[in-house]
C-alpha atoms as a printed R data frame, in Angstrom:
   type eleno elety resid chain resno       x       y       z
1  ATOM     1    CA   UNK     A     1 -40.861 -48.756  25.736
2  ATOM     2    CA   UNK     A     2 -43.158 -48.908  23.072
3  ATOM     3    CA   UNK     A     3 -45.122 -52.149  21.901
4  ATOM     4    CA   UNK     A     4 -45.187 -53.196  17.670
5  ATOM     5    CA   UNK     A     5 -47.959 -55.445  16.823
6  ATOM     6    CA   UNK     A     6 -47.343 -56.619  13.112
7  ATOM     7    CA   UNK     A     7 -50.154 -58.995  11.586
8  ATOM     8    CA   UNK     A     8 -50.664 -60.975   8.786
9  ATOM     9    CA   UNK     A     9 -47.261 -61.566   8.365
10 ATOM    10    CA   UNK     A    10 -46.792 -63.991   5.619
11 ATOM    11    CA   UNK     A    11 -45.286 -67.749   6.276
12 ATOM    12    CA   UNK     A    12 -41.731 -67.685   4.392
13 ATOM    13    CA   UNK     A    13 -41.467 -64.134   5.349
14 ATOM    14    CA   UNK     A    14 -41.647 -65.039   9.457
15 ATOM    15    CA   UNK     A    15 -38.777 -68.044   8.523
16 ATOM    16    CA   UNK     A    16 -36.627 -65.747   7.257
17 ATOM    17    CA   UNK     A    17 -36.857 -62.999  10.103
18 ATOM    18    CA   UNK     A    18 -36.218 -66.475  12.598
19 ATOM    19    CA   UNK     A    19 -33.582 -67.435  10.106
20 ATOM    20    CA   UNK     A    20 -32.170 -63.913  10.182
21 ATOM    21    CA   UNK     A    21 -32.162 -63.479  14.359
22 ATOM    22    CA   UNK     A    22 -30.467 -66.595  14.748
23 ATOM    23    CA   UNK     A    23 -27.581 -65.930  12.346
24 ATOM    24    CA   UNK     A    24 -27.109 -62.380  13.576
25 ATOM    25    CA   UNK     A    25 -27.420 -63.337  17.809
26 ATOM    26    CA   UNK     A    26 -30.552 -61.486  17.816
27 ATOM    27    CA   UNK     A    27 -32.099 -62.692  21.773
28 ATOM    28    CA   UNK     A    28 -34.858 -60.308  21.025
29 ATOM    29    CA   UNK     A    29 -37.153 -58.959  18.088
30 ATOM    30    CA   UNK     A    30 -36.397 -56.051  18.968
31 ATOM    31    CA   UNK     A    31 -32.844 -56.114  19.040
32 ATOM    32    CA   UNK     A    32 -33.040 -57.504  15.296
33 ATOM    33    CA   UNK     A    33 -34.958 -54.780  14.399
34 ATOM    34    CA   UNK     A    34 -32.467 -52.538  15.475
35 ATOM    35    CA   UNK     A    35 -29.778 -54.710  13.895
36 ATOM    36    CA   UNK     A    36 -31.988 -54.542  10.123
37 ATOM    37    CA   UNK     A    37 -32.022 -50.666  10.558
38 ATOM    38    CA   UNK     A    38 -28.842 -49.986  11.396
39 ATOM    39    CA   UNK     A    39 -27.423 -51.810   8.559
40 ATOM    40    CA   UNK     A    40 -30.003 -50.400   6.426
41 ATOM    41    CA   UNK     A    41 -27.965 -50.613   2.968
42 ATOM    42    CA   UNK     A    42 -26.373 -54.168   3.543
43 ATOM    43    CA   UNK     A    43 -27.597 -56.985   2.116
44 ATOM    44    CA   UNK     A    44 -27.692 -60.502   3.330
45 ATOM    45    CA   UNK     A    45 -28.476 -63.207   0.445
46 ATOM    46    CA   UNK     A    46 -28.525 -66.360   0.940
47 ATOM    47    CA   UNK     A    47 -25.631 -69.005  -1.415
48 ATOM    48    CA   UNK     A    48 -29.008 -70.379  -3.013
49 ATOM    49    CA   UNK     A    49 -29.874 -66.679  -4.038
50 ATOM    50    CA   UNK     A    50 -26.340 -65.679  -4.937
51 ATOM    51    CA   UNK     A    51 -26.264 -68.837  -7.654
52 ATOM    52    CA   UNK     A    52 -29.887 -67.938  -9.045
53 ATOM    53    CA   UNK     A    53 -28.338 -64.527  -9.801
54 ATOM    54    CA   UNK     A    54 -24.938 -66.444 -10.827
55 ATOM    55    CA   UNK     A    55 -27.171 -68.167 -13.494
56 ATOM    56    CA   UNK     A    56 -29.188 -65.189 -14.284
57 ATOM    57    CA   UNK     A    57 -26.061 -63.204 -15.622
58 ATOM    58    CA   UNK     A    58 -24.574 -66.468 -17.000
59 ATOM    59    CA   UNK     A    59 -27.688 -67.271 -19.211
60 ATOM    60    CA   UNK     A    60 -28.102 -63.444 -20.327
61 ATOM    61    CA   UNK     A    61 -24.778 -63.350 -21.285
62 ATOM    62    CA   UNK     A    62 -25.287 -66.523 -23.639
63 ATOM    63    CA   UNK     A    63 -28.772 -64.720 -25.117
64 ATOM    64    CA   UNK     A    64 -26.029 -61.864 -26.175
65 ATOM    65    CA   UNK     A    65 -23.535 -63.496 -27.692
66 ATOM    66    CA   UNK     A    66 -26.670 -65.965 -29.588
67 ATOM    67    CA   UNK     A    67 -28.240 -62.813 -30.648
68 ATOM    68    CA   UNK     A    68 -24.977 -60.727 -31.937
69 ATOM    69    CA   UNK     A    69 -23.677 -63.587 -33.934
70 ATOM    70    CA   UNK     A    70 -27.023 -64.204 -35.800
71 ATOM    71    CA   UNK     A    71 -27.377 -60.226 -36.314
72 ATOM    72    CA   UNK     A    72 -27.486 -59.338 -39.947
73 ATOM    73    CA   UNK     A    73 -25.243 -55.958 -40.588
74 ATOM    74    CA   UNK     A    74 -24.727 -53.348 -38.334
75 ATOM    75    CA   UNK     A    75 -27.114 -52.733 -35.349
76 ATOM    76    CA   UNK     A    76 -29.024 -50.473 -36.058
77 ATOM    77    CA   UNK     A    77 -32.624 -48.591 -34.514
78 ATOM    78    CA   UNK     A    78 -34.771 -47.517 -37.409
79 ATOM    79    CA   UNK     A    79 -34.276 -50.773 -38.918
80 ATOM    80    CA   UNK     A    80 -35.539 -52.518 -35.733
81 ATOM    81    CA   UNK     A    81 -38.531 -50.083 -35.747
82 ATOM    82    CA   UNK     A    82 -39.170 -50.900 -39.232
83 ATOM    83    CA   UNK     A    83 -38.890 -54.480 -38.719
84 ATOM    84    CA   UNK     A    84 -41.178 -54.523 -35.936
85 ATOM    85    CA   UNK     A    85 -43.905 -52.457 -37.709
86 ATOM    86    CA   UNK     A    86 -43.720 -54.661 -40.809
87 ATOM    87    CA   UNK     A    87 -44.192 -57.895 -37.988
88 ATOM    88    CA   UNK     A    88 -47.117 -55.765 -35.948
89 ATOM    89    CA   UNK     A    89 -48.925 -55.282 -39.723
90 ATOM    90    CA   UNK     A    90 -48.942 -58.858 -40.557
């Protein structure tokens, strides 16, 4: 069986692989290897993460509605371009 040395592995990054072979029953590094490429499109976030993203969406969605309700007229692209050229010029 081949041998994997991996170096310079960063600090948070070694916590979470530990983290990860725990949760998943992983006795080995290798067997969580196998594990991480077998399930190759899932992804495992953490609640913390999931409510950063939670708040993320939540606060964009706030930006929106701020920005169309203080929007003068109809939308529209050539005026932004003008608008931003007569900003860049002075």
């Amino acid at each position: 069986m081949a041998t994997i040395l991996v170096k310079n592995l960063p600090e948070d990054l070694l916590k979470e692989l530990k983290r990860l072979k725990i949760e998943l029953g992983c006795r080995t590094w290798a067997e969580l290897l196998a594990k991480l490429v077998e399930s190759e499109a899932t992804i495992l976030l953490r609640e913390e993460k999931l409510e950063e993203m939670r708040s993320g969406v939540r606060d964009y969605l706030k930006l929106r509605r701020v920005v169309s309700t203080r929007w003068t007229g109809r939308p529209s692209t050539l005026e932004e371009i003008k608008r931003s050229r007569r900003h860049e010029k002075g």
